[in-house]
N, C-alpha and C positions, 0 to 999 in steps of 0.2 A: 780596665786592665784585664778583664778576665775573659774579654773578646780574643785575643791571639791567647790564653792559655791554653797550652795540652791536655788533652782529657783523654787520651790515647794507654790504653790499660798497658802494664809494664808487667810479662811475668820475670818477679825474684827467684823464683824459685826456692829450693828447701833452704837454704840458705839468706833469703831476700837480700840476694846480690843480683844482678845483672852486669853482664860482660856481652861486648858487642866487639867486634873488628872491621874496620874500614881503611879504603882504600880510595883516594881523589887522584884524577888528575891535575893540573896544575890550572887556578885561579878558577875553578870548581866552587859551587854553595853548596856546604859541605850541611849546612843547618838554617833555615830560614829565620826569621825572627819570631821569638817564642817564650815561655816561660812555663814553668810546673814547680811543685813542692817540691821533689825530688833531689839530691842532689846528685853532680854529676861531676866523674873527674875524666878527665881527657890526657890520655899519657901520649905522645907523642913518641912514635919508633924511629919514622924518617923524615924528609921534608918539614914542613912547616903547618902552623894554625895564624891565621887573622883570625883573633878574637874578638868582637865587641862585645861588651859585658855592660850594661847599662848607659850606654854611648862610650865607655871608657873601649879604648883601641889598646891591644896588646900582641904580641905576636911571641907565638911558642914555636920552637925550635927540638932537634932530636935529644933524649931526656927528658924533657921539660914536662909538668905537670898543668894543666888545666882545673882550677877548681868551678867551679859552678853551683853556688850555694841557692838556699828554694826563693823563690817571688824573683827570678834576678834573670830580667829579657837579653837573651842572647840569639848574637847571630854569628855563623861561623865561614870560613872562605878557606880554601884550600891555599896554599904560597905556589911560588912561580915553579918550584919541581916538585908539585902536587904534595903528597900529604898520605901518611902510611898510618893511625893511631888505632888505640885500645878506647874503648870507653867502659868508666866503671859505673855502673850506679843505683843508688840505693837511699831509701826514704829515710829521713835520721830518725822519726816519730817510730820507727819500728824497731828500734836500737835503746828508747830511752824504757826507766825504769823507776823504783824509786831510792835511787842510791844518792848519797850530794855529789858525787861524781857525775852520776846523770845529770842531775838538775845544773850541775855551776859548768858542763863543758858541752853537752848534746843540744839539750832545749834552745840555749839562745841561738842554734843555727837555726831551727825552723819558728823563732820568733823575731826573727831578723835582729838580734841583741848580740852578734857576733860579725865579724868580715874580718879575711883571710886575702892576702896579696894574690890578685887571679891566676898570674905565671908564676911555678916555683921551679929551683932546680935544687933539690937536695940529694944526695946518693942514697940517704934511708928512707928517702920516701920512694925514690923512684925502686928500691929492691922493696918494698913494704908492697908496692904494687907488683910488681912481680911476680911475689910467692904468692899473693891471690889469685890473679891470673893462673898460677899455675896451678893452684887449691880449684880454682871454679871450671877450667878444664878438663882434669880428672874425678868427676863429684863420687865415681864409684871405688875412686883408694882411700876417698878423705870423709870424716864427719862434718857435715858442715859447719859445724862449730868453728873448726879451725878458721874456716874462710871468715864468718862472722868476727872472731878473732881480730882477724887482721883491719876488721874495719874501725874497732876500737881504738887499734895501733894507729892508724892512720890518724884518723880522728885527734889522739895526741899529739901527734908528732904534728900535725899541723898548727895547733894550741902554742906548740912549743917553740914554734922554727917561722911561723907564716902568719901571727894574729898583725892585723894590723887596726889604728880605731874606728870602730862602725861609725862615727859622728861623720870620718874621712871620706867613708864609702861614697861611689854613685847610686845615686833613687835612680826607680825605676819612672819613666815620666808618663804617668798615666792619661795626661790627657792626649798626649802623641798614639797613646796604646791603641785607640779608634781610629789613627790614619792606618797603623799595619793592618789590624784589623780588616778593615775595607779591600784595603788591595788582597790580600791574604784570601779576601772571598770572591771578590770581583776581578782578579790576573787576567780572566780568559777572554772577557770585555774592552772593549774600546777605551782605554782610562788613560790620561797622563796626567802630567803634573802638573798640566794649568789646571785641569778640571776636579781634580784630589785638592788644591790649597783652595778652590773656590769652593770646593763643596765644607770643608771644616775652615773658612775663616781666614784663611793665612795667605799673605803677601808672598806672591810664587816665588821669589829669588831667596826668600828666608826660609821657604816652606824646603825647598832644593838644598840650603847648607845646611839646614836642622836633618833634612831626612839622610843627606849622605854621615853625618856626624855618628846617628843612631845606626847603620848599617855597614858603612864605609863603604856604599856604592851609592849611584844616584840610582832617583826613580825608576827612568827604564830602565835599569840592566836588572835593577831588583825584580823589576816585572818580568822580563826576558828570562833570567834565572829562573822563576817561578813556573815559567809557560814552558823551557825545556825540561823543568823537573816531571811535571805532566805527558809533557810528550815522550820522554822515556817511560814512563810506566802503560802508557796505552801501547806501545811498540810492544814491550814487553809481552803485555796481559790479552791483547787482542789482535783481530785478524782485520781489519778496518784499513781502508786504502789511507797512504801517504795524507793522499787530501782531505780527509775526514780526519783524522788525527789532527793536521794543519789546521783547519776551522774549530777543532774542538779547544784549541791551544790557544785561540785567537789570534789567529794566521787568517788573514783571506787571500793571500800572494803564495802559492807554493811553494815557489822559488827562494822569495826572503826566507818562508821557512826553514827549508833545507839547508841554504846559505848560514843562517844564523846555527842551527842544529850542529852541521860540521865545525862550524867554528870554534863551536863550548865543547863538542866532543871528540872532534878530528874525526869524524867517522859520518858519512851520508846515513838519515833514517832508513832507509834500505838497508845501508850495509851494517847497521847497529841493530834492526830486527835480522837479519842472515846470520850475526854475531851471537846473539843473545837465543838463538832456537835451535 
């Protein structure tokens, strides 16, 4: 499992909050498949979230809450009119203390001896997120206490409104954790999914409904998602022709390139580096 884990440094800042805002277009991989300690809540402004949380498929809507508790592989997709969210997040182990309130409400999230229903809608949680949002914002009218505060708050009120029983929970399937892995390294490569089930064991037609269950997409579009997520960041970051980007992607056809590229973005690699500069 610890092959697709995040190792990717998060600054909290004074506060050890973190607040991010995004923006998909519509049926976008808003997050690959992944996991870390950390926890992570996903507030939803506009459009929608496909969730998968441990294979479990959930779908958040405008209000809705995303929790995302630590060890717990997730993969995100943007809905059919794209996807407008906050992201909150912050480590629990840096929140805990030695109070019994710490120890009987904190601890069991980052000992996996707690789980919370992945979509919530409550009004006090979605204003609980809010006023953070709005605390982490402004960090030079507010002490950051305040904002820590509210994660306290959070933190109850999920206890209170969203425990549901960890026995219930989905595991995370760690021997699958080696097939993401793989591709996660190898995307850019020749790979599909007769040669991904041969290489770990598994009967391709089973290997194909286990991997879309874990993602909610089959093999290549996982892959193709992967190779355009690359391909916007070389457009981005470099001055490298069309074609070279294309081969870097594991494109040897420019054309399917481009083809596939406008597809997931509505926009030609040209006109997305002329865009983006």
């Amino acid at each position: 499992m610890n092959a697709y884990r995040e190792f990717t440094p998060v600054n909290y800042g004074n506060s050890s909050i973190n607040h991010l805002h995004f923006r998909f277009a519509a049926n976008e991989m808003c997050v690959s498949a992944h996991w870390h300690d950390r926890i992570e809540l996903l507030q939803i402004v506009s459009g929608s979230l496909d969730v998968y949380l441990n294979d479990v498929h959930s779908c958040a809507g405008p209000g809705d809450t995303v929790i995302i508790l630590p060890n717990t592989i997730h993969c995100v997709f943007a809905g059919n009119e794209g996807a407008d969210y906050h992201v909150i997040a912050f480590d629990p182990k840096k929140f805990c203390n030695s109070t019994p309130a710490s120890e009987k409400y904190i601890q069991p999230l980052f000992l996996q001896e707690a789980a919370f229903c992945p979509v919530v809608s409550h009004p006090k949680i979605a204003e609980t997120i809010k006023e953070l949002i709005g605390l982490l914002l402004s960090p030079k009218e507010h002490n950051p206490l305040y904002a820590m505060g509210k994660i306290y708050e959070l933190i109850g009120l999920f206890h209170q409104y969203c425990t549901i029983d960890p026995t219930l929970a989905s595991k995370p399937d760690e021997r699958f954790g080696a097939v993401l892995s793989y591709i996660n390294s190898n995307y850019t490569e020749n790979i599909s999914a007769r040669d991904i089930s041969k290489i770990f064991g598994y009967e391709e037609s089973y290997f194909c409904r286990r991997f879309k269950s874990a993602t909610g997409i089959s093999t290549t579009k996982y892959i193709r998602f992967l190779r355009m997520e690359k391909a916007q960041s070389l457009l981005r970051a470099s001055n490298e022709s069309i074609q070279s980007i294309a081969l870097k992607c594991g494109f040897s056809d420019i054309c399917y390139f481009s083809n596939c590229f406008k597809r997931q973005f509505g926009v030609s690699p040209t006109g997305f580096r002329e865009r983006e500069t």
